[in-house]
C-alpha positions in Angstrom: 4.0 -14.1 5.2 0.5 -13.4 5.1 -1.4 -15.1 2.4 -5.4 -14.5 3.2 -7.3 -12.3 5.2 -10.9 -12.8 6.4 -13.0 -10.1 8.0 -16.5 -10.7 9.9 -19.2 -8.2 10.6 -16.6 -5.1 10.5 -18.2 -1.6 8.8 -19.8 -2.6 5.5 -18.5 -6.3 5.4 -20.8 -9.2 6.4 -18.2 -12.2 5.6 -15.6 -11.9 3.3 -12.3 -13.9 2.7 -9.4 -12.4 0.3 -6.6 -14.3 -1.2 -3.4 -11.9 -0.6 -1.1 -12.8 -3.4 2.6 -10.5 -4.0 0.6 -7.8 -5.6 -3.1 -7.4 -4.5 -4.7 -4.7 -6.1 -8.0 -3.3 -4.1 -10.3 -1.4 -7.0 -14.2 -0.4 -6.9 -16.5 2.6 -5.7 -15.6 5.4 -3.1 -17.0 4.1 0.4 -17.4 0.5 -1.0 -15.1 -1.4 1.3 -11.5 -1.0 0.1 -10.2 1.0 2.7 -12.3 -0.9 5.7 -9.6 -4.2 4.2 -6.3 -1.9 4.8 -8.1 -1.0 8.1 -8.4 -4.6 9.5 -4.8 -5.2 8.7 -3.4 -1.9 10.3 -5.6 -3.2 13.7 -4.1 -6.6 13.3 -0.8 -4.8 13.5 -1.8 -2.5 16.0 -2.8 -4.4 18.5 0.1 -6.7 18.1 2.3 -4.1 19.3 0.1 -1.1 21.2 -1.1 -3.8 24.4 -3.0 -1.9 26.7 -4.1 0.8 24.7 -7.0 1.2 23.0 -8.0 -1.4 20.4 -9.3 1.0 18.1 -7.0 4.1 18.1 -3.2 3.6 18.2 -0.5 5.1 16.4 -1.2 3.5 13.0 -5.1 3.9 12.5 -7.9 5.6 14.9 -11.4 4.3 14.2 -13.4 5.8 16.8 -15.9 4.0 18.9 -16.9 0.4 18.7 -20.0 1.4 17.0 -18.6 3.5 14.3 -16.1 -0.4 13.3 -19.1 -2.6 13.9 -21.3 -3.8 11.2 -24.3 -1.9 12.4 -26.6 -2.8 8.9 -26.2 -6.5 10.6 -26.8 -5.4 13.7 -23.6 -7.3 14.8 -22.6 -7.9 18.8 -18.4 -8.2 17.3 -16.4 -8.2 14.6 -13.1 -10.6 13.8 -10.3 -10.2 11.7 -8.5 -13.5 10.7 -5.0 -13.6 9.2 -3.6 -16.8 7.2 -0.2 -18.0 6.4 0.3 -21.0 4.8 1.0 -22.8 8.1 -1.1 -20.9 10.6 -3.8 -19.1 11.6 -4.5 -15.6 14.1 -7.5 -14.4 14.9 -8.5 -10.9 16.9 -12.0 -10.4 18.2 -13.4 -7.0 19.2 -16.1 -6.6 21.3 -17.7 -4.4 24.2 -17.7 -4.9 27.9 -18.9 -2.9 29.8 -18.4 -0.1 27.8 -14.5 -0.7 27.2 -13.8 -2.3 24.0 -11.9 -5.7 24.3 -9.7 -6.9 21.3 -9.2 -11.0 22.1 -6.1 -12.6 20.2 -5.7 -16.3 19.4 -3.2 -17.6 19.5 -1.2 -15.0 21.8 2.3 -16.0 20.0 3.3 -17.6 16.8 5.3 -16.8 13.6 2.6 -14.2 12.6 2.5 -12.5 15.7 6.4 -12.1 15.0 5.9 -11.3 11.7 3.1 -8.5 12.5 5.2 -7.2 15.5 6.9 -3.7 14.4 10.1 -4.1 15.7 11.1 -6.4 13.4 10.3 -3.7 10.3 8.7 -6.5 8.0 5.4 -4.6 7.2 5.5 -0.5 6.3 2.5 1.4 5.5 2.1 4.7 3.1 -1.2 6.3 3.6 -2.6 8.2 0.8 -2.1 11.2 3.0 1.6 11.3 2.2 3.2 14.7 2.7 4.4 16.1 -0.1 7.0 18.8 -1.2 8.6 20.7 1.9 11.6 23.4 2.4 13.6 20.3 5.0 12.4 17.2 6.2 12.1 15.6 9.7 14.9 13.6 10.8 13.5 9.8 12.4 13.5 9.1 16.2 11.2 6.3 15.7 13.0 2.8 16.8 9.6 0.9 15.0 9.1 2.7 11.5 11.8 3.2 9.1 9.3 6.0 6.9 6.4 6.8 8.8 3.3 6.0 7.8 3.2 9.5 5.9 6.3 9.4 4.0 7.9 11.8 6.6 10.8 10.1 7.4 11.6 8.6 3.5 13.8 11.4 3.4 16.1 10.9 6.3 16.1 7.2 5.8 17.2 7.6 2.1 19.8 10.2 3.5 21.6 7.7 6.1 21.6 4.8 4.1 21.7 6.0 0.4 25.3 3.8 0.0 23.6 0.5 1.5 23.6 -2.1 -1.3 20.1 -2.8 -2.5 18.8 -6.4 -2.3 20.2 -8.2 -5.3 17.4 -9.8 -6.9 15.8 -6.0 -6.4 17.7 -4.6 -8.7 16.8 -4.5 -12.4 19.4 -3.2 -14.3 22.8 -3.8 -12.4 25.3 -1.8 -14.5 24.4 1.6 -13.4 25.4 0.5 -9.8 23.9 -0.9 -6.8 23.4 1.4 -4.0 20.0 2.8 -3.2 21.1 6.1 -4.1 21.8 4.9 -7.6 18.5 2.5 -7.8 16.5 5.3 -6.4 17.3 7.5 -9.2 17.6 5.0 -11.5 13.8 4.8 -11.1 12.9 8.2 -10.3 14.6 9.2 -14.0 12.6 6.5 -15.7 9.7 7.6 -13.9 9.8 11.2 -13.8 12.7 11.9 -15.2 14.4 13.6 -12.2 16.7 12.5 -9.6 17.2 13.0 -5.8 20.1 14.6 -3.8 20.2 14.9 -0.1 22.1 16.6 2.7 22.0 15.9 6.4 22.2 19.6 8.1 24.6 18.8 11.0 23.5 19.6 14.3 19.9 20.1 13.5 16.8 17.4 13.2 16.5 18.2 9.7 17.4 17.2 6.3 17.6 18.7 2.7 16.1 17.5 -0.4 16.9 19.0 -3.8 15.1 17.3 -7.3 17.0 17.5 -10.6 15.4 19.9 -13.0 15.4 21.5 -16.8 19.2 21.8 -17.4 20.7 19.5 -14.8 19.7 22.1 -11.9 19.0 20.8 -8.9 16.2 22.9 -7.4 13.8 22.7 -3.8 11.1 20.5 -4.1 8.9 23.0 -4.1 10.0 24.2 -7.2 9.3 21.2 -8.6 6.3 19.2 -9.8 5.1 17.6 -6.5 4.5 13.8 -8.0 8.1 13.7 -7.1 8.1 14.3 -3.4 5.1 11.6 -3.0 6.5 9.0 -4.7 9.8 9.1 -3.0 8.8 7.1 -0.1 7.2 4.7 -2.4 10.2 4.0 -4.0 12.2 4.2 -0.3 10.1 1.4 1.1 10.2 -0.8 -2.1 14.1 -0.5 -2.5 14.9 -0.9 0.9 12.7 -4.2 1.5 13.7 -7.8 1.6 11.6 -11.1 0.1 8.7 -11.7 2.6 8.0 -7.9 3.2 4.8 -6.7 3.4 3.9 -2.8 1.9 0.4 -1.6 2.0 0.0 1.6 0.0 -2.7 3.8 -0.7 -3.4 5.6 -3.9 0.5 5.4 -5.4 -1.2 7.2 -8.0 -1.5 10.7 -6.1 -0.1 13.9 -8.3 1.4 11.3 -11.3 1.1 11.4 -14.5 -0.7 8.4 -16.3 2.4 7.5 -17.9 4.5 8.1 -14.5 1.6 5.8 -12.9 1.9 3.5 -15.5 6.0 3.5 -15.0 5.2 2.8 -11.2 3.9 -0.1 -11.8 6.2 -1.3 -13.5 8.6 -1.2 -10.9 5.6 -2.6 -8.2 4.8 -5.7 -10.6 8.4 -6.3 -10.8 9.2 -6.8 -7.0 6.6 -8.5 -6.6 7.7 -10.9 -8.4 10.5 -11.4 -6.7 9.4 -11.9 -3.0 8.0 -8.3 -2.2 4.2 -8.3 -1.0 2.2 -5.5 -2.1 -1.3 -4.8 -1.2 -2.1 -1.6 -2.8 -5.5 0.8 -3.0 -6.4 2.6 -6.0 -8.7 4.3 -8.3 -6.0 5.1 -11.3 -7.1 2.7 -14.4 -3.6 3.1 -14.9 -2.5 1.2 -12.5 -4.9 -1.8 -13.0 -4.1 -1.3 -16.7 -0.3 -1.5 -15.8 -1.0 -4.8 -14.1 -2.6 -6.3 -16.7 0.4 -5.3 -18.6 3.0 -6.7 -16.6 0.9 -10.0 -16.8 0.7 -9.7 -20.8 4.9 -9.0 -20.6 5.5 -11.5 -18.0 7.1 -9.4 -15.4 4.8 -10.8 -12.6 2.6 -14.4 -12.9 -0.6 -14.1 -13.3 -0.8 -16.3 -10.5 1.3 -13.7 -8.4 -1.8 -11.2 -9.3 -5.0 -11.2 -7.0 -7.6 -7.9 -8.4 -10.1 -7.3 -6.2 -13.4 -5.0 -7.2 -15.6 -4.0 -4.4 -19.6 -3.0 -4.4 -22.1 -2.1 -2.4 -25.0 -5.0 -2.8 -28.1 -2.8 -3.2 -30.2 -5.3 -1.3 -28.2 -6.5 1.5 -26.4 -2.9 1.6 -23.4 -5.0 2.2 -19.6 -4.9 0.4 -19.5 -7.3 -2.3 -15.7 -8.3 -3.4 -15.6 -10.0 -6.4 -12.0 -11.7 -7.4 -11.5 -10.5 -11.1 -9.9 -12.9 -13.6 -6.7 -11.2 -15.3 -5.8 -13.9 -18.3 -2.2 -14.6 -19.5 -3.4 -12.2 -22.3 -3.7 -9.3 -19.5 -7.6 -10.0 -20.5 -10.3 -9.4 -18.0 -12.1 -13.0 -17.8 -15.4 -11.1 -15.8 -15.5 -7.6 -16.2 -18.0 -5.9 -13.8 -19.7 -2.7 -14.5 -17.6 0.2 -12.9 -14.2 -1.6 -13.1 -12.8 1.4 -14.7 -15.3 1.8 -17.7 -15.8 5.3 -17.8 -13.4 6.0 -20.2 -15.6 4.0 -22.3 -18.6 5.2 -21.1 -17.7 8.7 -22.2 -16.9 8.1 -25.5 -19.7 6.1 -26.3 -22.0 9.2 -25.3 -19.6 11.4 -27.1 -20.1 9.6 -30.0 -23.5 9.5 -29.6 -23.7 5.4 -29.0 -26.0 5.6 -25.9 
């Protein structure tokens, strides 16, 4: 499992080193860095897996040319991305030659390169452009990725294995039953207070999705609030994983409510307690809140917790990540200024305190 990450000279990043506990949270300005960290993990993968392709652009993340990755503020000749377990160490290095861009990995083969390699379905990936509500949804061909890396497939996967028993220690409440048909919906009612029924179309590529509505109607998801056709394949991929998973999400928070987001969490926090890695990206105070929470109610360690809030440094026009220090107390230990202050901000003005 992965447990830090260090990245050298790529995009806005200089030198910077990030503890990856079971639920890291990346906060902080737009174009401030959090994206360029989900980046330099998706290349890692990447280039694990696409040899002899292009370094940059693959199936999980395009990046363009080596001077759109490169740390050009610094000048820099390459950039490095270093992954850390608690054993061992795997380093890629990107640089040009004669126009081609080279990734270099060190060592070629150990239990990261295993643990990165797709086949093995250990680390899924949600992008925050997740597709949402749809008439029927795409049956999966792909051998590598249970859910696609847009939430297409969550559907079909739910569909085919909806009576597979859900990882024990996953499972929160086990009276209502154990499948992931019943877990799923056990969540998605105390979420969003809906449910989820599917039906394979035979002899067709496609499957059916129908969301429980006002008077225990089951209607299309378009006719339907569309929070519930994102966060599907957030709950798919967490229900479906084993201890030692790796899920890297971005912005769980799209179309929620804050309560709903709050509610997410909840279920995030919790299975990351048990074994489940999460890195996730966000900009919902919500979530960070619900974190703290979970903390305060001891459904995840603080020690289980790593926050990160990222900056632009107005001098060295480089990304600043600064650790932040959740207490036992859900207390922030060193607030900085933009870590989701606004709120306050506003109602200071409105009551005319600044």
């Amino acid at each position: 499992m992965i447990s830090k990450l260090r990245i050298n000279n790529m995009k806005s990043f200089e030198s910077t080193t990030l503890d990856l506990h079971n639920f890291t949270l990346l906060v902080g300005m737009n174009s401030a860095g959090k994206s360029t960290i989900i980046q330099a993990l998706l290349l890692a993968i990447q280039n694990i897996n696409d040899e002899g392709r292009s370094p940059l652009n693959g199936r999980l993340i395009s990046l363009g040319e080596f001077s759109d990755v490169r740390n050009f503020i610094k000048n820099a000749k390459s950039f490095s991305v270093e992954l850390n377990s608690v054993n061992e160490k795997l380093s890629f290095d990107f640089f040009e030659d004669n126009d081609s861009v080279i990734c270099e990995i060190e060592p070629k083969e150990n239990e990261l390169t295993e643990y990165l390699n797709q086949k093995n379905k250990r680390i899924h990936y949600l992008s925050s452009k997740r597709i949402g509500s749809q008439d029927l949804y795409e049956k999966n061909y792909d051998k590598y990725n249970d859910y696609g890396v847009f939430g297409e497939y969550a559907i079909d996967y739910f569909d085919k294995n909806k009576q597979n028993q859900v990882k024990d220690y996953l499972i929160k409440d086990k009276s209502v039953g154990v499948t992931l048909d019943i877990q799923l919906n056990y969540w998605l009612k105390y979420i969003l207070n809906s449910e989820l029924s599917t039906e394979d179309i035979k002899d067709t590529d496609q499957v059916k999705a129908k969301f429980l509505s006002v008077n225990n109607r089951y209607v299309r998801p378009k006719n339907i609030g569309s929070g519930l056709s994102y966060i599907v394949s957030i709950l798919v991929s967490i229900l479906s994983s084993q201890k030692g998973d790796l899920i890297i999400i971005e912005n769980p928070e799209i179309h929620l409510h804050p309560k709903a987001q709050s509610k997410l969490t909840e279920l995030m926090t919790f299975v990351a307690e048990k074994g489940i890695k999460l890195i996730v990206e966000t900009h919902s105070d919500h979530i960070f809140n619900g974190a703290r929470k979970s903390i305060f109610k001891k459904t995840i360690s603080k020690e289980n917790v790593s926050v990160y809030f990222f900056e632009i440094d107005n001098i060295e026009l480089n990304t600043k990540a600064t650790r932040i220090n959740i207490k036992d107390d859900g207390n922030v230990g060193n607030h900085q200024d933009g870590l989701f202050d606004q709120f306050d901000d506003d109602l200071d003005e409105l009551l005319g305190l600044k």
